[in-house]
C-alpha distance (Angstrom), angle and dihedral (degrees) to the residues before:
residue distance angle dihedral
X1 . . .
X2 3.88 . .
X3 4.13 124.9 .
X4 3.02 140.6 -172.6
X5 4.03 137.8 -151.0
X6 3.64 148.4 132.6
X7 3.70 145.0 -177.8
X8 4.13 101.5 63.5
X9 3.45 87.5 145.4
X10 4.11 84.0 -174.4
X11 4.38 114.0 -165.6
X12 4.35 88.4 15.5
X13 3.60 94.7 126.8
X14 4.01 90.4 -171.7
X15 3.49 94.9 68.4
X16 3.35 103.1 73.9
X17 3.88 85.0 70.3
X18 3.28 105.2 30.8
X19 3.93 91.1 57.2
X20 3.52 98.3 27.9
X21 3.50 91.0 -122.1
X22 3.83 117.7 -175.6
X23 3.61 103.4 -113.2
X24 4.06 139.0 97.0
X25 3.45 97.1 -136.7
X26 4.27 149.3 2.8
X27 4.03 93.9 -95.6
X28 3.70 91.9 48.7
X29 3.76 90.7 52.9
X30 4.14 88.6 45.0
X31 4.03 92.0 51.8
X32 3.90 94.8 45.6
X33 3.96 89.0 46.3
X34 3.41 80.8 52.3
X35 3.49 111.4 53.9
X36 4.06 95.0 31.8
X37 3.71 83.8 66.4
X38 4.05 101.7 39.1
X39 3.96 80.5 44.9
X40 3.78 95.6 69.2
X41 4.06 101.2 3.7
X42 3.96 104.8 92.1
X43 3.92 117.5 -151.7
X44 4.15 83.4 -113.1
X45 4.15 92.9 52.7
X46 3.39 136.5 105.9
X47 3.39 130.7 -132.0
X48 3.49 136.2 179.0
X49 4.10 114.4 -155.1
X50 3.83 105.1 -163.6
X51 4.30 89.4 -146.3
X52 3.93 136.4 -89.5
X53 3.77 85.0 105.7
X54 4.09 93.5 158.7
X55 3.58 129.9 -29.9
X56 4.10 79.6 -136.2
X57 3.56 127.7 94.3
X58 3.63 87.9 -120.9
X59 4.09 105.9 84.5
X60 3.92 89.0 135.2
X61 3.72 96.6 62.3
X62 3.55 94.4 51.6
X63 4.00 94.3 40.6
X64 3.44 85.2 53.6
X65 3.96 102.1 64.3
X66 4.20 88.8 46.6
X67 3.83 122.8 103.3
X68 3.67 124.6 -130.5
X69 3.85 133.9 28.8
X70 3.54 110.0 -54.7
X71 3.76 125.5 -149.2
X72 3.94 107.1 -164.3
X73 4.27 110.5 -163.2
X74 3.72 87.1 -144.4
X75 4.31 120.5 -149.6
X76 3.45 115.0 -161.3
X77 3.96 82.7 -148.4
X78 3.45 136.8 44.6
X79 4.33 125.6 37.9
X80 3.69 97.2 -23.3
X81 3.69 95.8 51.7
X82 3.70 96.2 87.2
X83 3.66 97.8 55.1
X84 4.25 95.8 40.6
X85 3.81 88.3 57.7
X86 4.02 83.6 58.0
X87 3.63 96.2 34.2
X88 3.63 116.1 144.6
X89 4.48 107.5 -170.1
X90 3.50 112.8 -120.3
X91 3.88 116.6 -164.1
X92 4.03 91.0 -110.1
X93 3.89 102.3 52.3
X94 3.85 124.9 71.1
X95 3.78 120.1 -172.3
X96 3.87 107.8 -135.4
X97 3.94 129.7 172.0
X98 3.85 128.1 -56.2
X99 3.60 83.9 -119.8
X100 3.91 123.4 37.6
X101 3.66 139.9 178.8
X102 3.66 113.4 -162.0
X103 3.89 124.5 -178.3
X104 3.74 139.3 -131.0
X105 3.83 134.8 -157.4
X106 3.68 97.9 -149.3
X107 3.87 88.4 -122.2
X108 3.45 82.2 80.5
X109 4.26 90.2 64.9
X110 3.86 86.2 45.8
X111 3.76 87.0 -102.2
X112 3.99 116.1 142.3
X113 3.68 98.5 -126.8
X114 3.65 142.1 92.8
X115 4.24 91.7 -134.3
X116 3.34 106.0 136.6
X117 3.98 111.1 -131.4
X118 4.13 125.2 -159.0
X119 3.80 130.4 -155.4
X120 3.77 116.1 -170.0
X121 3.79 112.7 -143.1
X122 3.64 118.1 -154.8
X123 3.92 130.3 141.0
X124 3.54 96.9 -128.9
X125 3.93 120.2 65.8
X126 3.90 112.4 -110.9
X127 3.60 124.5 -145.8
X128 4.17 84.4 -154.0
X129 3.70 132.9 19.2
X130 4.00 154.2 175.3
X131 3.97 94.9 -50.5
X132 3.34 97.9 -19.5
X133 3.74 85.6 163.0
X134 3.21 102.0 43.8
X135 3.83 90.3 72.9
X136 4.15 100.5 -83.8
X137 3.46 136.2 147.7
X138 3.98 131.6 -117.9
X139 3.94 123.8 -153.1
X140 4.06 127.0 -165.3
X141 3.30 152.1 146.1
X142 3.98 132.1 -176.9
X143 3.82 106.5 112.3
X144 3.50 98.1 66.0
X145 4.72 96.5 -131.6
X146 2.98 116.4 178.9
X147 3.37 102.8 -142.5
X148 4.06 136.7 25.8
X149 3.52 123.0 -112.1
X150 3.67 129.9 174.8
X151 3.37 119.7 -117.0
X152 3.70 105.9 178.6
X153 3.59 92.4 -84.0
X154 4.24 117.3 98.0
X155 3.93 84.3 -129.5
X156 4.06 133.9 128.0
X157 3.55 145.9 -156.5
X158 3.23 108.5 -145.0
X159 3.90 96.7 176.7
X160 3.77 119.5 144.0
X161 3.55 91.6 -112.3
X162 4.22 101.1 53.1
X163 4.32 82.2 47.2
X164 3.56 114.3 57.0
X165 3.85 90.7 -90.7
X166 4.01 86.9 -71.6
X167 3.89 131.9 118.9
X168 3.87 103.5 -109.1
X169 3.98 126.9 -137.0
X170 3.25 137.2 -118.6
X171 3.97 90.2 -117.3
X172 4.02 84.4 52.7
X173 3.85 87.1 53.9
X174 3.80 97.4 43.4
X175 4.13 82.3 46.5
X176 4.12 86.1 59.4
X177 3.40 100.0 45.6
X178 3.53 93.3 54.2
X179 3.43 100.0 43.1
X180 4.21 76.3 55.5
X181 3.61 89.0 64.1
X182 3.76 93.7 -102.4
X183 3.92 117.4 141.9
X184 4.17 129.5 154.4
């Protein structure tokens, strides 16, 4: 299975009142993270976390307790830059591009075709992306909704925060999108 998510933000203390989030304190936040995602995430998944890791210099330790195969889009900026400069690999976690296109055969959303479908993956919401027009799908996070709305656009945040503090899967996605009105 593949997931994707973004905006942990494990060990940033502030968050829990800047976002509101539902949680007394930091290592309550860190151990429901935690599970949610080792709760659906097999060890054989892959998931794609769109950045804000941790504001801490400490990315590995939480990487480290997360199922599945994770591909990081790493910033050399911004939250994640503290912990990349101390970044130690781990066998599990791949460092890709701050902005990724990743394709689909649409066998892959239980579709019987051979189209090939792309999602762009970036951690800040675009207003246009890699064929955007030609029927693709855009992926974010950064501003920390709560909820998803369509705006017109066949794009998601998939933020912890706007998904029940859980990674979400591509089925979930492909579920959106055509609830959106989107179809091949």
């Amino acid at each position: 299975m593949i997931y994707f998510t973004s905006d942990s933000h494990f060990a940033h203390v502030n968050i829990l009142k800047y976002c509101n989030r539902p949680f007394d304190t930091i290592e309550e936040m860190d151990s429901k993270l935690i599970e949610n995602w080792n709760s659906v995430v097999s060890p054989n998944d892959t998931v794609y976390h769109l950045g804000d890791v941790t504001l801490g210099k400490d990315g590995d330790r939480f990487l480290s307790q997360l199922n599945g195969y994770i591909r990081v889009l790493s910033y050399p900026y911004h939250h994640d830059k503290h912990w990349l400069k101390n970044y130690t690999p781990l066998s599990n976690v791949e460092l890709i591009s701050g902005l990724e296109v990743i394709e689909f055969p649409a066998r892959d959303f239980e579709m019987n075709t051979k189209y090939k479908h792309s999602i762009t993956l970036c951690h800040y919401e675009m207003k246009n992306w890699d064929r955007k027009h030609y029927n693709s799908w855009h992926l974010f996070g950064h501003d920390h909704r709560k909820e998803n709305k369509f705006t017109g656009d066949f794009s998601m945040n998939i933020g912890v925060d706007a998904n029940n503090f859980t990674p979400v899967s591509l089925e979930q996605v492909t579920q959106y999108m055509i609830d959106c009105g989107w179809s091949l």
